[in-house]
Residue frames relative to the residue before (quaternion, step in Angstrom):
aa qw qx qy qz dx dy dz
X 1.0000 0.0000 0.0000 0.0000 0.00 0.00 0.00
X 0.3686 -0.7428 0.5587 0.0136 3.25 -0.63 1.50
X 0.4123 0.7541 -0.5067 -0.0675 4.13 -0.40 0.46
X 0.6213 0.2648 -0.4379 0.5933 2.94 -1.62 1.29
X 0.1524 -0.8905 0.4281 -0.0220 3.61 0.35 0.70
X 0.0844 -0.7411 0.6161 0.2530 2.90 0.98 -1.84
X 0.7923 -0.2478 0.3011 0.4691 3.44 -0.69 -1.89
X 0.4186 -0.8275 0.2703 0.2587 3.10 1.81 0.73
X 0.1569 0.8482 -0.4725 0.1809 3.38 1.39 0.92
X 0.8235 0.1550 -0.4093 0.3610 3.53 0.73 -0.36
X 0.1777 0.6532 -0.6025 0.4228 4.05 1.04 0.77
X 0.8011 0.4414 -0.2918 0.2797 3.30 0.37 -1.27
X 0.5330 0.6866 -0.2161 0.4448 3.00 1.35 -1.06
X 0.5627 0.6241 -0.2367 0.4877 3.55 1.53 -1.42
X 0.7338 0.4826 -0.1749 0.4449 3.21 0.71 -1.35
X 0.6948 0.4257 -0.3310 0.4759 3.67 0.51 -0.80
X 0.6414 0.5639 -0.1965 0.4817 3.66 1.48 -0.75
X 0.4983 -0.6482 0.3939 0.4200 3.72 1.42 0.43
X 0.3028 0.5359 -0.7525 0.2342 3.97 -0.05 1.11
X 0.5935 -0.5487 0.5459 0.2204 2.91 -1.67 0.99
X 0.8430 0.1156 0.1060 0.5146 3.51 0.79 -1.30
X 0.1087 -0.8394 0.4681 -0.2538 3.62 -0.06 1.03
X 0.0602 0.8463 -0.5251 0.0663 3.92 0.13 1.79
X 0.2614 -0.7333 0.5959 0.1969 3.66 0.03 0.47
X 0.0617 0.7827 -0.6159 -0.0652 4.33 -0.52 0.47
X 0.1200 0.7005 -0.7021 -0.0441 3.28 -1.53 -0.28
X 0.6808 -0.4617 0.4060 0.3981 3.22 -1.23 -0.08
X 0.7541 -0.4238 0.3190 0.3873 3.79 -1.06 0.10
X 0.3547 0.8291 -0.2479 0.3540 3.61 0.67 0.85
X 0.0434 0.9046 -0.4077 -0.1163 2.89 1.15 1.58
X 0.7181 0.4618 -0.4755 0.2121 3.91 0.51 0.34
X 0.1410 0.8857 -0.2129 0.3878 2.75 2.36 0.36
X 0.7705 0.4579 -0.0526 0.4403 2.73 0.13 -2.46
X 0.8331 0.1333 -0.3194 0.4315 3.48 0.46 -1.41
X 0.3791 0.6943 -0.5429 0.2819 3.85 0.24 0.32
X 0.5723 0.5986 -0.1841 0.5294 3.31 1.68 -1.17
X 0.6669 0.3684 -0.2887 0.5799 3.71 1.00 -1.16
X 0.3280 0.7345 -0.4904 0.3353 3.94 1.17 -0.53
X 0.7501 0.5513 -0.0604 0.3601 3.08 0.24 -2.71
X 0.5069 0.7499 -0.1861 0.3823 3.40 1.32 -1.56
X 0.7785 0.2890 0.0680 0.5529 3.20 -0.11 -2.39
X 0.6338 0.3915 -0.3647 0.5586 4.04 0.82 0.40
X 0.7275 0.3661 -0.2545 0.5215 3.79 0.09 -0.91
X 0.7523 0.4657 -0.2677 0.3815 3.73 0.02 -1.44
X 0.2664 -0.5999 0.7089 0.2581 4.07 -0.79 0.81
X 0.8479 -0.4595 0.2030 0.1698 3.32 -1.89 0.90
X 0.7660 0.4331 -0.1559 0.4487 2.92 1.67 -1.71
X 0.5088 0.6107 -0.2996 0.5277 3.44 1.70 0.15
X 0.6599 0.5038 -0.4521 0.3260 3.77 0.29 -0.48
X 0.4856 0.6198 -0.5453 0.2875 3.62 1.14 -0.33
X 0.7296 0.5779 -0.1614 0.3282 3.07 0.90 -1.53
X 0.6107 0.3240 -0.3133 0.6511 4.20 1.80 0.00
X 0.0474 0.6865 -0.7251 -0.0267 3.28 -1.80 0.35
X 0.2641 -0.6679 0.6871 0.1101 3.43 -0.86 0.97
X 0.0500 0.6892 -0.7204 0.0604 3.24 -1.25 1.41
X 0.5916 -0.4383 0.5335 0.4163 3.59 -1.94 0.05
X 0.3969 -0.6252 0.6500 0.1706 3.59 -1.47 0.23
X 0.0774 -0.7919 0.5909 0.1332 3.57 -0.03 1.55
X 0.7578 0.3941 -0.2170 0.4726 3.98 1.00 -0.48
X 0.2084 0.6633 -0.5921 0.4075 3.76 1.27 1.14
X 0.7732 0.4244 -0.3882 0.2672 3.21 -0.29 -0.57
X 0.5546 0.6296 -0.2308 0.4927 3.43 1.75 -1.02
X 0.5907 0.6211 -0.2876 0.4274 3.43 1.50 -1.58
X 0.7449 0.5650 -0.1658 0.3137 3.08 0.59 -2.04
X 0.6205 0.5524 -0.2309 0.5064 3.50 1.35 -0.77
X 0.6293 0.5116 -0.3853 0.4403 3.67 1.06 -0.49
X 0.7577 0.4404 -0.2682 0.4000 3.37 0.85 -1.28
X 0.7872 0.4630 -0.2862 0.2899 3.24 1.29 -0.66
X 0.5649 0.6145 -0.3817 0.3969 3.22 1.88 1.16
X 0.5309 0.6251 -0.3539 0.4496 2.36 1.98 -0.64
X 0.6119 0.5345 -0.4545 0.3651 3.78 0.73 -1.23
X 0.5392 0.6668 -0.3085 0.4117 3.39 1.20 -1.61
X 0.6662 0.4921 -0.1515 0.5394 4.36 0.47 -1.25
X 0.6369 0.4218 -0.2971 0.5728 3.60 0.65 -0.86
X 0.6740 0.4604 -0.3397 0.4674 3.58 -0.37 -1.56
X 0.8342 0.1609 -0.3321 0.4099 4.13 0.05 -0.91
X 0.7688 0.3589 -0.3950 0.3522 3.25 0.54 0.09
X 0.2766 0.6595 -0.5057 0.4825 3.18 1.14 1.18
X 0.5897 0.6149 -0.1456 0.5029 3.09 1.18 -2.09
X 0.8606 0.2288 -0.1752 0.4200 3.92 0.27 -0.74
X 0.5113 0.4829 -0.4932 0.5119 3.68 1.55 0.64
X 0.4170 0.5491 -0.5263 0.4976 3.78 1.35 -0.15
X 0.8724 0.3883 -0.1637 0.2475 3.10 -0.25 -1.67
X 0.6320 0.5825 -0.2098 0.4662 3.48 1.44 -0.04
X 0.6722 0.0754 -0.1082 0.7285 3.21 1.36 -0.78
């Protein structure tokens, strides 16, 4: 499971590399989504596409918020073990 895809370059990669199963996400983006199936229905040979599915991400936004306190928590308390020691 791929999230935040982007252009779902490494799903694909999964896929050409023998995953059985293979979810491409992103956020709610329907020119997103099909740019992803774009990449998909070019790169992937026939007998492989069963095995990917590009889908919307109903819990990205929830996701995206976790990481982007955590980075947010890291980064200053990085910032205040410099400045302390």
């Amino acid at each position: 499971m791929e999230l935040g895809a982007g252009a779902g370059l490494p799903s694909l990669i999964a896929s050409l590399r023998g995953a059985k199963r293979v979810i491409v996400t992103d956020y709610p983006d329907e020119d997103l989504i099909s740019n992803i199936q774009y990449n998909i229905d070019l790169n992937i040979p026939d007998n492989l596409k069963q095995n990917i599915i590009a889908k919307v991400s109903q819990a990205f936004p929830f996701i995206y918020c976790i990481f982007i306190y955590l980075f947010i928590y890291l980064f200053i308390y990085s910032l205040l073990i410099k400045l302390l020691f």
